[in-house]
C-alpha positions in Angstrom: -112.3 3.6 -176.9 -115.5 1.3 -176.5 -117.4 -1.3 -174.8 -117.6 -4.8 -175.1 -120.9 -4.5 -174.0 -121.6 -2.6 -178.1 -121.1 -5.8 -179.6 -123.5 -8.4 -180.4 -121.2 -10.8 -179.8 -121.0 -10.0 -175.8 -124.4 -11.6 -175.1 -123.7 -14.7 -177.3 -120.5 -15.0 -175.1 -122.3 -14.4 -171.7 -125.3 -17.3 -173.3 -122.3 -20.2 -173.3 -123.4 -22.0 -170.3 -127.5 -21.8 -170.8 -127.0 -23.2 -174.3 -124.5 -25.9 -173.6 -127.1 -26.6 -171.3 -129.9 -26.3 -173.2 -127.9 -29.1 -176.1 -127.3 -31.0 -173.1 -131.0 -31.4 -172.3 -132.0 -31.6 -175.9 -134.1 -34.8 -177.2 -132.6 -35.1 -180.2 -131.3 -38.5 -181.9 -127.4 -38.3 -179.9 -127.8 -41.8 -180.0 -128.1 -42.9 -183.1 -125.3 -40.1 -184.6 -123.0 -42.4 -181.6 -124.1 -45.7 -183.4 -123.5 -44.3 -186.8 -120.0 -43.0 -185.7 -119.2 -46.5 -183.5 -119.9 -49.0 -186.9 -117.1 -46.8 -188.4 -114.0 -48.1 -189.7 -113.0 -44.3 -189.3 -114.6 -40.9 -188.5 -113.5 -37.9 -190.2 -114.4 -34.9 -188.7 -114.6 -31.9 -191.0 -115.7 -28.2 -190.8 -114.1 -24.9 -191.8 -113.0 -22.3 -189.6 -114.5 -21.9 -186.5 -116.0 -25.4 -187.3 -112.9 -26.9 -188.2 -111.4 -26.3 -185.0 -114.5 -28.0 -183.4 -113.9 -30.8 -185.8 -110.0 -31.0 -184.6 -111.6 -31.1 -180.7 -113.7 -33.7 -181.6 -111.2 -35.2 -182.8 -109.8 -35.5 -179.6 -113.1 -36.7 -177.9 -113.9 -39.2 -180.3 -110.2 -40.9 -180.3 -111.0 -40.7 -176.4 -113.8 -42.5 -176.8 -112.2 -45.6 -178.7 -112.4 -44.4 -182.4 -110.2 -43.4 -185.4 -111.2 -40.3 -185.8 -109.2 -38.0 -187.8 -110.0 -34.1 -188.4 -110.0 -32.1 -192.4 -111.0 -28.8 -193.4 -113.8 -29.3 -195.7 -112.4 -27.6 -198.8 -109.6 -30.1 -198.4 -112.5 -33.0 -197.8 -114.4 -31.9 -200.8 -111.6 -31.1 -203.3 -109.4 -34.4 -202.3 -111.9 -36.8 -201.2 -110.4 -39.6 -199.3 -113.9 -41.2 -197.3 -114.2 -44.7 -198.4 -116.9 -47.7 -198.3 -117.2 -48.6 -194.0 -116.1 -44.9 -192.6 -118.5 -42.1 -191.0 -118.3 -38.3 -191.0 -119.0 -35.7 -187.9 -119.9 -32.8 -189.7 -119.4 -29.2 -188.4 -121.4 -26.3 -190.3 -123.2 -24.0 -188.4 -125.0 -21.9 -190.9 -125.5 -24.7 -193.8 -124.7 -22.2 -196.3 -120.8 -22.8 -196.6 -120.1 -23.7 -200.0 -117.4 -26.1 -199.1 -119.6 -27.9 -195.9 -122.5 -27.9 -198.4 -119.7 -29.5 -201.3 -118.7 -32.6 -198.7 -122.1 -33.6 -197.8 -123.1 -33.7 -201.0 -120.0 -36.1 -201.7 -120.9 -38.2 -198.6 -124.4 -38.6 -200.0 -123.3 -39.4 -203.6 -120.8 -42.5 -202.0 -123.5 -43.6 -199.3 -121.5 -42.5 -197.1 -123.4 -42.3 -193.3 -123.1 -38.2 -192.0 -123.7 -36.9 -188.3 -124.4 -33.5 -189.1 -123.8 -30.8 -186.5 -125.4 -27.6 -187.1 -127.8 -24.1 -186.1 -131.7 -24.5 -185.8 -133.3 -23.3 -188.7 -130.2 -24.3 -191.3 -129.4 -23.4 -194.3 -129.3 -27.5 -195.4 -132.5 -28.7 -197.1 -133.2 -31.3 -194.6 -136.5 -32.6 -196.1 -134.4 -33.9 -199.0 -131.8 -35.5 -196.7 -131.6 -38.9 -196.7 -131.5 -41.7 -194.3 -128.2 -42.0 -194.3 -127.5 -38.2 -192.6 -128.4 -37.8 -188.9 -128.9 -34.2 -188.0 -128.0 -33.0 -184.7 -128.7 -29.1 -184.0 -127.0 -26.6 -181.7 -128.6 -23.0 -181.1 -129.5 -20.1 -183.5 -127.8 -18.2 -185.9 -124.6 -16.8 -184.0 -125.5 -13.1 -183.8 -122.0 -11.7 -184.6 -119.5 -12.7 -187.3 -117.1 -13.4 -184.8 -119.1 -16.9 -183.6 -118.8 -17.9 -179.9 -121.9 -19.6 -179.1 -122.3 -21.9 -181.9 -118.7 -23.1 -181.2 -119.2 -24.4 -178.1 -122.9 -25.6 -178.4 -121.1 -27.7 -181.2 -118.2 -29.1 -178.9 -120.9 -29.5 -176.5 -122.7 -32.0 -179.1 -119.7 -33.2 -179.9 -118.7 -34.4 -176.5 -122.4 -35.8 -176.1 -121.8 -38.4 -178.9 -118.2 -39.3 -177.7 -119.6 -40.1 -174.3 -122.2 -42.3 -175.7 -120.3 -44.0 -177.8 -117.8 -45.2 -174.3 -119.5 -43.5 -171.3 -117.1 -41.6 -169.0 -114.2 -41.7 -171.4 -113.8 -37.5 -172.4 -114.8 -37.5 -168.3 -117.6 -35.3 -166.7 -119.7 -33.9 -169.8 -122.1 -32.6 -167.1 -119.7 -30.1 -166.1 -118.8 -28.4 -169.1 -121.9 -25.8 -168.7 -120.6 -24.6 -164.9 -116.9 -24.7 -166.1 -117.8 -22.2 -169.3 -120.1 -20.3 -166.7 -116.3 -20.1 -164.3 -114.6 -19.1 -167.2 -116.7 -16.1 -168.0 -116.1 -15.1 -164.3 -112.4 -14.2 -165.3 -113.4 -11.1 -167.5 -112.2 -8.3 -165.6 -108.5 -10.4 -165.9 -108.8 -10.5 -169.4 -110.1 -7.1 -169.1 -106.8 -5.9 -167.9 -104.8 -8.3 -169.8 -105.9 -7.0 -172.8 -105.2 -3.1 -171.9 -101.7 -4.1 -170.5 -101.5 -6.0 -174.5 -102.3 -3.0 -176.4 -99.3 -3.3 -178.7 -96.9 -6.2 -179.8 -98.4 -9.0 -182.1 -99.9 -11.8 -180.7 -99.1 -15.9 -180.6 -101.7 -18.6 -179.3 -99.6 -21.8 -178.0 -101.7 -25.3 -177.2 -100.3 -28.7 -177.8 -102.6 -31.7 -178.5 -106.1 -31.4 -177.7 -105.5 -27.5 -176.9 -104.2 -27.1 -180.2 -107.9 -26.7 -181.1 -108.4 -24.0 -178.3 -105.0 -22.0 -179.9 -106.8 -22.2 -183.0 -109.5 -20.8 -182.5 -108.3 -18.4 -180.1 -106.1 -16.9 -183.5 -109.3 -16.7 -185.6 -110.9 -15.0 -182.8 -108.6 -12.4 -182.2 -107.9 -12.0 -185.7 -111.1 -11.2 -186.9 -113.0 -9.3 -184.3 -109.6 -6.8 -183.3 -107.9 -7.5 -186.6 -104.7 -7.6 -184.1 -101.8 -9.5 -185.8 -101.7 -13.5 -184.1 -100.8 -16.7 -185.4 -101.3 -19.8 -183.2 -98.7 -22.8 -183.7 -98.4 -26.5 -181.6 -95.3 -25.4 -178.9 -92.9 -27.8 -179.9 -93.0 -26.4 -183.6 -92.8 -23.2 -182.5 -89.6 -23.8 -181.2 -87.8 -25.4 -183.5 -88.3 -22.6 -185.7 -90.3 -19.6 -185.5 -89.5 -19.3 -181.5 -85.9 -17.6 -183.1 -88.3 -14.4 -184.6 -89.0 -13.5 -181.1 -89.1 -9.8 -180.2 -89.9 -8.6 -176.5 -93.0 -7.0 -178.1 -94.0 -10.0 -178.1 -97.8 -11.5 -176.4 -97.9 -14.8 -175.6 -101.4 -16.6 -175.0 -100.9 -20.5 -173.8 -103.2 -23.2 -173.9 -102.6 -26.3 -171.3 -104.5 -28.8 -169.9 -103.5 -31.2 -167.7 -102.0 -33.7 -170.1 -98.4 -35.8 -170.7 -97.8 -31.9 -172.7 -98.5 -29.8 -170.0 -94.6 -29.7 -168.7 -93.2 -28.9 -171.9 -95.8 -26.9 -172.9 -94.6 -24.9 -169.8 -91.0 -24.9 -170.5 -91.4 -23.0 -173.6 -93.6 -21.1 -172.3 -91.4 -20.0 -169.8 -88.4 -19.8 -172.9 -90.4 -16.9 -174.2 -90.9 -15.2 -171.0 -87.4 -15.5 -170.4 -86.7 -13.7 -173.8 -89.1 -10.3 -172.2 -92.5 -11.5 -174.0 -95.4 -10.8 -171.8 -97.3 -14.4 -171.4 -100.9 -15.7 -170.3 -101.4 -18.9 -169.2 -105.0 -20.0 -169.6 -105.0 -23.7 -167.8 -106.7 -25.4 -164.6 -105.3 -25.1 -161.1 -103.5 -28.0 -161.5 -101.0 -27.0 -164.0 -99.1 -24.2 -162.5 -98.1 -21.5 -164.8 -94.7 -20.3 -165.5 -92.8 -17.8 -163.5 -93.9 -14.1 -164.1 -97.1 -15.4 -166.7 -100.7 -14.3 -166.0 -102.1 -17.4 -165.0 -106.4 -17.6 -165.8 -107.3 -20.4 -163.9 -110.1 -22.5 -165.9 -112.1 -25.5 -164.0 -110.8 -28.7 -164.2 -111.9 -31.0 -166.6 -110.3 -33.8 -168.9 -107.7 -32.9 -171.6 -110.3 -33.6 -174.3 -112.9 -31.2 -173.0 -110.3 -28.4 -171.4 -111.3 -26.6 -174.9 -114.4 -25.6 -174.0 -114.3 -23.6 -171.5 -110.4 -22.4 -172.4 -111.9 -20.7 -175.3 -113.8 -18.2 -173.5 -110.7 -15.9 -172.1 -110.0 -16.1 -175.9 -113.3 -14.9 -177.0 -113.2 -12.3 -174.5 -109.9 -11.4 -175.1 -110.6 -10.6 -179.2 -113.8 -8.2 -177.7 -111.8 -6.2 -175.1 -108.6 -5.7 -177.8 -111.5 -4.8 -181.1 -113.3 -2.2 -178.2 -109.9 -0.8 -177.0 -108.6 -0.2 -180.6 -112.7 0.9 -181.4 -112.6 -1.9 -184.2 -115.9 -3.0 -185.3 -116.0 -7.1 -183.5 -119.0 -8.3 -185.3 -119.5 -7.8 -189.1 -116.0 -9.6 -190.8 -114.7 -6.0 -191.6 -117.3 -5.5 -193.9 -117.2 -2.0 -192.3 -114.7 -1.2 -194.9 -115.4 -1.0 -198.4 -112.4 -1.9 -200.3 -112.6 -5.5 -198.6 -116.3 -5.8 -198.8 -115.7 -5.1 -202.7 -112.8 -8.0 -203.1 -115.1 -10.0 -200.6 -118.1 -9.9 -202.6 -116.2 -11.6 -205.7 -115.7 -14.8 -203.7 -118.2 -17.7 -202.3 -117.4 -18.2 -198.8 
């Protein structure tokens, strides 16, 4: 058994709140990406991976903040194009060296279509040949690990910054969001024990509406860094459904918020607990978790920025499962050769 403390992704985790911070603080054009997005007929905000599930968060925010904003992966962006004459895109790409985030702004350009591009200092993106028509908006560095924390949330956190310029107050306290990841990171030692207690049984990530995002990414986290088995679905499709598969083996990670979902969200939850399935709840005080769950409380914040900090258990929760199971967290399983080999025939 290891440490979460080997990985290179522990430090990135434990640097949430300072860079949120930091993007926060940053004098960087926020309001002209909130213009560009605002004159919009309709925002599409589109990333892969990781940055698609930012993209489906901002989704959230920027339908908070008055807009149509609807959320695509960019392979399906890039391969079905859809952005027409009067609409805007958020885009999410940390690294700039994606072949599908490189593919859509290159479509956006080619139609004149305006871009808000979100992404890492020192990019992969050729920014001197930009043009006008793409604002660039950057996070932090390059995410030290694989499995990428801190260029999630540093994204969200830029994300959040434009919805609340474009109607101030509407995805609530922005300020907050670098204390309430700092209060998440406080439950470790829960997580610590949650994940020695889950050290069998497959594992399902539950969120509904704008904690769909946080399920999502929870599923990708935990995938890659422990290589556990998870899937992540929205609660009320999980029920009519998949919820029959159920085995008391079972681990069940919800997402809530306090939203018009949180009470159903709970019911099922409470459904599976019923069945034998162990359960965490990862919500604010103010939705109560059901009977015999592990609740870990997050700070209150609105529905559309609950994400943020509801990630972090998540995050940690992928690092404490890859140490117990001594699982390398931080290089995509390039640690084995057979999928290096069949990796190194594809473009990511």
């Amino acid at each position: 058994m290891g440490s979460i403390t080997d990985y290179r992704l522990y430090p990135a985790i434990q640097a949430q709140p300072s860079e949120c911070a930091k993007v926060l603080s940053s004098v960087q054009p926020f309001e002209r990406a909130a213009q560009t997005l605002a004159e919009a007929s309709r925002v599409w905000t589109v990333g892969i991976g990781t940055s698609f599930n930012a993209a489906n968060a901002a989704s959230w925010m920027l339908r908070a903040a008055g807009l149509e904003a609807r959320p695509l992966t960019s392979s399906e962006f890039a391969t079905y194009p859809v952005v027409a004459e009067g609409e805007a895109v958020l885009l999410f790409a940390h690294t700039g060296r994606k072949t599908f985030s490189g593919k859509s702004l290159e479509l956006c350009i080619e139609r004149g279509i305006p871009v808000v591009l979100i992404t890492k200092v020192d990019t992969g993106f050729d920014l001197a040949s930009l043009p006008d028509s793409v604002t660039v908006l950057h996070t932090t560095t390059q995410d030290p690990s694989s499995m990428y924390t801190i260029s999630h949330t540093t994204a969200m956190m830029a994300a959040a910054m434009i919805a609340d310029l474009v109607s101030p107050g509407s995805v609530g306290d922005i300020s907050a969001i670098p204390s309430s990841l700092a209060s998440a990171l406080s439950l470790e030692a829960e997580v610590a024990e949650l994940a020695a207690e889950w050290s069998s049984g497959a594992l399902i990530a539950l969120g509904a509406g704008p904690m769909l995002a946080a399920a999502e990414e929870a599923h990708i986290k935990i995938a890659e860094a422990s290589r556990r088995a998870i899937r992540h679905q929205e609660p009320e499709s999980f029920l009519h459904g998949p919820a029959v598969q159920l085995t008391d083996s079972d681990r069940i990670l919800t997402f809530a918020a306090n939203d018009a979902s949180a009470e159903r969200t709970r019911e099922i939850t409470q459904f599976v607990v019923d069945l034998g399935c162990a359960a965490a709840w990862v919500a604010p005080e103010s939705v109560p978790a059901p009977e015999s769950s592990r609740h870990l409380v997050l700070d209150e914040l609105s529905p559309e920025l609950q994400s943020l900090p509801a990630i972090v258990p998540a995050q940690l929760l992928a690092g404490h499962l890859a140490a117990n199971d001594d699982v390398n967290a931080d290089d995509f399983r390039t640690d084995v050769p057979e999928f290096l080999a069949a990796l190194s025939k594809l473009s990511l």
